[in-house]
C-alpha positions as CSV (number, residue, x, y, z in Angstrom):
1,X,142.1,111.3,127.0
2,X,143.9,107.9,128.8
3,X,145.9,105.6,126.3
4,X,143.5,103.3,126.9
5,X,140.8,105.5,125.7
6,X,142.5,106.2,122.6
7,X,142.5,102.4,121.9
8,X,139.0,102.2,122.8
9,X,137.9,103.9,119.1
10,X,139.2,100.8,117.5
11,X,137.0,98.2,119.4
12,X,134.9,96.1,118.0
13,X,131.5,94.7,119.1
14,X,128.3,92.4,118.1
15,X,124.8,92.8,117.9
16,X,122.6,91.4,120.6
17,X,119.5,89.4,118.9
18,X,115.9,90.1,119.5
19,X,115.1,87.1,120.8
20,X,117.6,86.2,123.5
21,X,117.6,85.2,127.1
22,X,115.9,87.8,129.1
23,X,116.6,85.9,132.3
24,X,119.3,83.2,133.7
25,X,118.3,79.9,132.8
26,X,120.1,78.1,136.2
27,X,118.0,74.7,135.9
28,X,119.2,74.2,132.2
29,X,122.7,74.8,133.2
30,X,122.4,72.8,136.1
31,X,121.2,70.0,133.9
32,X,124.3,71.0,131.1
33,X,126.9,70.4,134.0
34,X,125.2,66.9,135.2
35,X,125.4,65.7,131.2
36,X,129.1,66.4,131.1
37,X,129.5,64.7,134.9
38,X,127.6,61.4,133.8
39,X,128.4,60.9,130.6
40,X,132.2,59.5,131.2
41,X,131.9,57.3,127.7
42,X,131.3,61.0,125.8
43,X,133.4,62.6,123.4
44,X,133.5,65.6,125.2
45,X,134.5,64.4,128.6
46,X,137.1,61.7,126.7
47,X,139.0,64.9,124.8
48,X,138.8,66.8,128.0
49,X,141.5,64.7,130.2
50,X,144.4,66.7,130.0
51,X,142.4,69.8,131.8
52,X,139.9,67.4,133.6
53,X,140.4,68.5,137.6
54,X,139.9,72.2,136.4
55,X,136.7,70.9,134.8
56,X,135.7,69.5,137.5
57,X,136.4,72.3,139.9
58,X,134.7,74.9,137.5
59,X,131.3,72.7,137.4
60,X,131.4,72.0,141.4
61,X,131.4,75.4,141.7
62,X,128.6,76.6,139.5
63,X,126.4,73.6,141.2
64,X,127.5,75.4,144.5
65,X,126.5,78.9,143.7
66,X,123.2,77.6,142.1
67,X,122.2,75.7,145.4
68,X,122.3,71.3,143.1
69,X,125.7,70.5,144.4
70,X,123.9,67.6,146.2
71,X,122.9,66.3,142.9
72,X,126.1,65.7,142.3
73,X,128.6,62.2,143.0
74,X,130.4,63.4,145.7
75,X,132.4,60.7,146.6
76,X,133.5,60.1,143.2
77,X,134.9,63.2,142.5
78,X,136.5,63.5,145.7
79,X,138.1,59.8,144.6
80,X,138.9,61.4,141.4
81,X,140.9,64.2,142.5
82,X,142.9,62.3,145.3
83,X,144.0,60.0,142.3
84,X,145.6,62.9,140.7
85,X,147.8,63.6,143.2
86,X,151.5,62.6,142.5
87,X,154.5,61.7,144.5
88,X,156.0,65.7,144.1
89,X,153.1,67.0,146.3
90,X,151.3,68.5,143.2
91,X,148.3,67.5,141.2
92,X,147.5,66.3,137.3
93,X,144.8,67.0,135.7
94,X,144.3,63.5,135.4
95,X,145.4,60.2,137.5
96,X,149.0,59.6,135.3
97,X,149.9,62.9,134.5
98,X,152.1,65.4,135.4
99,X,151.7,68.0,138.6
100,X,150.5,71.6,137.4
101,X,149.9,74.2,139.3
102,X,147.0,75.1,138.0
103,X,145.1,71.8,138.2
104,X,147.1,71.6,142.4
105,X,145.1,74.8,142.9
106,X,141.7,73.3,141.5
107,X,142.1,69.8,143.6
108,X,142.4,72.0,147.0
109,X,139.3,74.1,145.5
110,X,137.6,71.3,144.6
111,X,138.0,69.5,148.1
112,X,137.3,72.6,149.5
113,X,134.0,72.7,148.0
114,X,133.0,69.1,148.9
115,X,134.0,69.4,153.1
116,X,137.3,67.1,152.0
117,X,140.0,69.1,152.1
118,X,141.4,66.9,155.4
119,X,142.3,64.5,152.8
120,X,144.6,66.3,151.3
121,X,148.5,66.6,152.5
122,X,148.6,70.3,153.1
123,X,152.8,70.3,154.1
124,X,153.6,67.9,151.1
125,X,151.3,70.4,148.4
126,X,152.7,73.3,149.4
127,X,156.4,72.2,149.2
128,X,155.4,71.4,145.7
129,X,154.4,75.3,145.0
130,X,157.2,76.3,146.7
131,X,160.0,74.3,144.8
132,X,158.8,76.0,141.9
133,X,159.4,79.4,142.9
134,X,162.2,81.2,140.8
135,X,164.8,83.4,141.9
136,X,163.4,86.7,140.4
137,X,160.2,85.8,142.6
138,X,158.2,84.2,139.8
139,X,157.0,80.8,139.6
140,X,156.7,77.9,137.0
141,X,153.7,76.0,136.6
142,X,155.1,72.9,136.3
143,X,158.7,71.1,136.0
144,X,158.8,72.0,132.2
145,X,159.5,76.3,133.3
146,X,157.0,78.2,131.7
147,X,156.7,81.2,134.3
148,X,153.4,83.3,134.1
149,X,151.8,85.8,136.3
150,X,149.0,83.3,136.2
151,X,151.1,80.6,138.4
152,X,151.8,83.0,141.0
153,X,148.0,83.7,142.1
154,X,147.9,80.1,141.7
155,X,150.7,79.8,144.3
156,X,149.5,82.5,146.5
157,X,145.8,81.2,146.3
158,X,146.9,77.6,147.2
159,X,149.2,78.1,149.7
160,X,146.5,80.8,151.4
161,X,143.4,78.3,151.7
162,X,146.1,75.3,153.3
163,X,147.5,78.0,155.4
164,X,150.9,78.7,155.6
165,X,151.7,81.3,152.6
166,X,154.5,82.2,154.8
167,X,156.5,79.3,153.1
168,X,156.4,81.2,149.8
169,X,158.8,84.6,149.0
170,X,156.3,87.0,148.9
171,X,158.4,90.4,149.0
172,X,160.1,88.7,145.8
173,X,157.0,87.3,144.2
174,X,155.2,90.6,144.7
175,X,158.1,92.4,143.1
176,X,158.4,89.9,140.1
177,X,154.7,91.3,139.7
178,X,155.3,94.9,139.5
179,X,158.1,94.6,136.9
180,X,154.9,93.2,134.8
181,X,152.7,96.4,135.8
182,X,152.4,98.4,132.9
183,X,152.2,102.1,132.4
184,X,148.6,101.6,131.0
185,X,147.1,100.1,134.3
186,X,147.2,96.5,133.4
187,X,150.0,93.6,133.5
188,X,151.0,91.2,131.4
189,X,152.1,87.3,131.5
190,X,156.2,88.4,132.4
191,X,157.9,92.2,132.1
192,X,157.0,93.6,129.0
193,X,154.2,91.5,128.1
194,X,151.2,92.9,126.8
195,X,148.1,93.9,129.0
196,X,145.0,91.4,129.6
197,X,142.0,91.5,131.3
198,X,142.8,87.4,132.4
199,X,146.2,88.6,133.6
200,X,145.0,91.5,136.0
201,X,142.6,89.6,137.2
202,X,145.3,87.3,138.2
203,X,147.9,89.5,139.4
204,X,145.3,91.9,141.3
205,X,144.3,89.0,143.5
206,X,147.4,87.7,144.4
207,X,148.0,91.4,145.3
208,X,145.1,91.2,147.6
209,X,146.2,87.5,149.1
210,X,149.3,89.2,150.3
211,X,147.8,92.6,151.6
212,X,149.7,94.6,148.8
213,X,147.5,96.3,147.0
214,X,148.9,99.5,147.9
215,X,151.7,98.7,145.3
216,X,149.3,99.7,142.4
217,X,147.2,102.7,141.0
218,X,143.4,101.4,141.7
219,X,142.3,103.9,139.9
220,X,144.4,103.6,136.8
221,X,144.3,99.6,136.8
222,X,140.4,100.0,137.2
223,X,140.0,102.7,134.2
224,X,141.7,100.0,131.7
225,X,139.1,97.6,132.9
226,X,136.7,99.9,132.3
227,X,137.3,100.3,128.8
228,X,137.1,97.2,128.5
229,X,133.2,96.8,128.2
230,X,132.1,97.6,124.7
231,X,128.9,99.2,123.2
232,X,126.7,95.4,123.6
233,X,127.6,95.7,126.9
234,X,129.9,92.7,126.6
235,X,133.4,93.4,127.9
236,X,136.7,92.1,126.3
237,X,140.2,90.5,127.0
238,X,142.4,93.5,125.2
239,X,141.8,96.5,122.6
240,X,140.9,95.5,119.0
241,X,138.9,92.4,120.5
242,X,134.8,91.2,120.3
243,X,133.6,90.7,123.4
244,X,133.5,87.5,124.9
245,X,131.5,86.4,128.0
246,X,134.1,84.9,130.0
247,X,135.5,88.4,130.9
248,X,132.4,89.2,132.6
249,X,134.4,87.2,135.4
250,X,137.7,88.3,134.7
251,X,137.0,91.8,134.7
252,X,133.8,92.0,137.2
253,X,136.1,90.1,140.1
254,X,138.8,92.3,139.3
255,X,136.7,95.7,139.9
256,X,135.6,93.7,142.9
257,X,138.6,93.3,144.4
258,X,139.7,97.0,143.5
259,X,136.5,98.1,145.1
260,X,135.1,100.1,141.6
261,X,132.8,97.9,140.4
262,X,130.5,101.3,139.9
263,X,133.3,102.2,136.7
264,X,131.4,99.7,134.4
265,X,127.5,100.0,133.2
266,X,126.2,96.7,135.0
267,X,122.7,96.7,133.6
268,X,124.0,96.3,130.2
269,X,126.4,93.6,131.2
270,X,123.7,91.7,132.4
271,X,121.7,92.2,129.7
272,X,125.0,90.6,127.2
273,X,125.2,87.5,130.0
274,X,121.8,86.9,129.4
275,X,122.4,86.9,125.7
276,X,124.7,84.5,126.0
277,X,122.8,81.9,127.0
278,X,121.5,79.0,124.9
279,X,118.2,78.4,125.5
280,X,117.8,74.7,124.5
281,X,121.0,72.9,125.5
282,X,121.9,75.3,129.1
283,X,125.0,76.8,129.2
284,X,127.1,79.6,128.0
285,X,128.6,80.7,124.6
286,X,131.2,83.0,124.1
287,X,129.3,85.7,122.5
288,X,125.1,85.5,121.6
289,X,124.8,83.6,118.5
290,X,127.0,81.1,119.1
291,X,126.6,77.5,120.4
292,X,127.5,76.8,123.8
293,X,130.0,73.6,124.0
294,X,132.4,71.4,125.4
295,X,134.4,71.6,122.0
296,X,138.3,73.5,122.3
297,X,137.3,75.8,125.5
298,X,135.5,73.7,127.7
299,X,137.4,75.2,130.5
300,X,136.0,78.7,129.1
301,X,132.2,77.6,128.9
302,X,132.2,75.9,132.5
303,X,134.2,79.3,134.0
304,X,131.0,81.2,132.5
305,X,128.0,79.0,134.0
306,X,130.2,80.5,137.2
307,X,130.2,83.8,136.5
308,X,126.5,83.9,135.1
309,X,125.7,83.2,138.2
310,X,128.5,84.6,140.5
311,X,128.0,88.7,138.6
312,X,124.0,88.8,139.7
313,X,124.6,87.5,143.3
314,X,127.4,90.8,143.1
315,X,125.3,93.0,141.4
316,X,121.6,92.2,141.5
């Protein structure tokens, strides 16, 4: 038996109820998206500012892959965005705060999404991501120098969709990536970090934007993932973890891009999304039970009314 299957003995799981979702409930989480967009005066969308251009990439997406983006204020989020952009080339989350490069990658997404990406300055955005290349090959996601794995897709991903990733060090970058490759068949945020589903899925597709998936053990990477899915059918972050519906995503799109999404029982993961659903409000909890919300992880709950519809268009 793998390493990772001896871990699997201590995972831990929850019981799906009864009476939950049987089917995806796409107008109510149409509807739970259009809530947060109108109601600006709202808690929830008030609290939300310092991650708001994810937010709003996350929701344009979901009301892409369920067919309503019309219903939404295109203009005004297009406005939004290009307000977030700062004199460095990079974007905020928010018009006033810093560049990130995870909220720069969600502005390009976002413009993507809405036919607008011609308003965005392609040169000056990806000088930004490349300034914050390190010498080892990793990259900080902002000026303050946290370096993650995470930042590098993010890099890879934005520079790809303007064009020119040729401005970026990829033989280093790719090599900062395998010294976080661990003998288990997962990576971690830096060398020696522990493995996570979030973090593979990161690494793994900035593999696959440079054409260097080669470097890695598909196989191997894949089985980790694998283990990952738990008894509900419900599939978690690490060993020793409940399952929690955002790594439906995480760990589906990862198997996708490995080509073995046939390692995981997909009729049982469907059957968990479902459950996660809540049936009066729309959206997504984290596991079935609990209330779906804006509160702490908004990010989180608007990446799963993506997924819960991005994993059945994949495997329906």
């Amino acid at each position: 038996m793998s390493f990772a299957g001896l871990l699997d003995f201590a995972r831990k799981d929850v019981e799906l109820p009864m009476n939950s979702p049987k089917e995806l409930l796409q107008d109510l989480h149409s509807n739970f998206i259009l809530k947060y967009e109108k109601d600006k005066n709202g808690y929830h969308y008030i609290m939300a500012e310092h991650l708001r251009v994810s937010g709003i990439y996350w929701c344009a997406n979901a009301m892409d892959l369920t067919k309503n983006l019309d219903r939404m204020s295109r203009e005004e989020i297009v406005d939004y965005v290009l307000c977030c952009r700062n004199s460095d080339g990079g974007y905020g989350p928010a018009p006033g705060h810093d560049s990130h490069l995870l909220h720069t990658l969600c502005a390009v997404q976002t413009l993507i999404i809405f036919d607008s990406l011609e308003k965005a300055d392609a040169d000056s955005i990806c000088k930004y991501v490349q300034r914050l290349q390190q010498e080892d090959g990793s990259f900080c996601g902002d000026q303050s120098g946290e370096v993650d794995t995470r930042f590098t897709l993010c890099s890879f991903a934005t520079c790809h969709l303007l064009g020119p990733l040729s401005v970026l060090n990829v033989d280093s970058a790719v090599r900062f990536l395998m010294r976080c490759y661990n003998t288990d068949g997962g990576f971690g945020t830096r060398p020696g970090s522990e493995s996570h589903s979030g973090q593979i899925y990161c690494c793994v597709g900035a593999l696959a934007i440079a054409g260097r998936l080669a470097e890695i053990d598909r196989d191997r990477t894949a089985e980790w993932l694998a283990f990952r899915q738990c008894d509900s059918g419900g599939l978690n972050g690490r060993p020793e973890k409940l399952p929690d519906v955002c790594y439906s995503w995480w760990v589906l799109a990862s198997l996708s891009i490995l080509g073995r999404l046939h390692f995981i029982d997909q009729s049982a993961m469907k059957t968990f999304i479902y459950a996660c659903q809540d049936d009066e409000t729309g959206g997504f909890a984290d596991r079935p039970g609990d209330c779906s919300s804006f509160d702490n992880s908004q990010l989180h709950e608007l990446s799963t009314l993506q997924f819960g519809v991005t994993v059945f268009q994949k495997i329906l």
